[in-house]
Each structure stands twice: as structure tokens, then as C-alpha cells.
Phi, psi and omega in degrees: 000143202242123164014289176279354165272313124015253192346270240274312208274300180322333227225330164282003183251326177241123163284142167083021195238159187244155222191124183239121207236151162230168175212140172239082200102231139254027177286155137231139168262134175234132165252130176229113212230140200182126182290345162266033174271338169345132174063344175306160169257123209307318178319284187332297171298334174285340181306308176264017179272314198284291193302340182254014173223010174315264207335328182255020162241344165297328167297326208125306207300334170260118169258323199221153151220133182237111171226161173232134209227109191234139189280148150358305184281320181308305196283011179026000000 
């Protein structure tokens, strides 16, 4: 799976959010930044990064995610 496909499912799951992928391997990395993280508790915002790559990690095709997940102001 190629990056900008990542990119494009994250960023069609969450509004407003901007979104940087990297992949190592089978690692992927996501920095994900997004004003409907507002008011979230950090579980919460990965929750919804997971829900928008569940099928492709349930497939396999994603094995591992490591992200960072920032409201607009976090990411100064």
C-alpha cells in the first residue's frame, strides 16, 4: 500500500485533517493533525485513525501503526 493511499483514507475518515505518512517496512508511520481532535483524550483520537485503516489492518495489508495524533494548536 502506497502512502498516498494511507493519506487519502485518513484524511476521507477525519474532517479537516492533514495527514503525513511514512511506511518502514511493514511499519506505517502517520502524524495526523486535525481540528476534530478538539477536546479528545489521546486513545480516543487513535481510535479514530484505526477506524479509518480497520479493513486494511484486518486484511493484513497494514501490520503495525505508529502515529501522532494533534489538534491544529498541538502542532503549532
Amino acid at each position: 500500500m502506497q502512502p498516498q493511499e494511507i493519506q487519502a483514507l485518513i484524511e476521507a475518515a477525519i474532517a479537516d485533517s492533514k495527514v503525513e505518512v511514512s511506511i518502514e517496512g511493514s511499519h506505517v508511520n502517520v502524524v495526523v493533525v486535525s481540528s476534530a481532535f478538539e477536546g479528545m483524550r489521546p486513545v480516543q483520537k487513535q481510535q479514530l485513525v484505526y477506524k479509518a485503516l480497520a479493513e486494511q489492518i484486518a486484511s493484513g495489508v497494514i501490520h503495525a501503526v505508529n502515529m501522532q495524533t494533534l489538534t491544529p494548536a498541538e502542532a503549532g
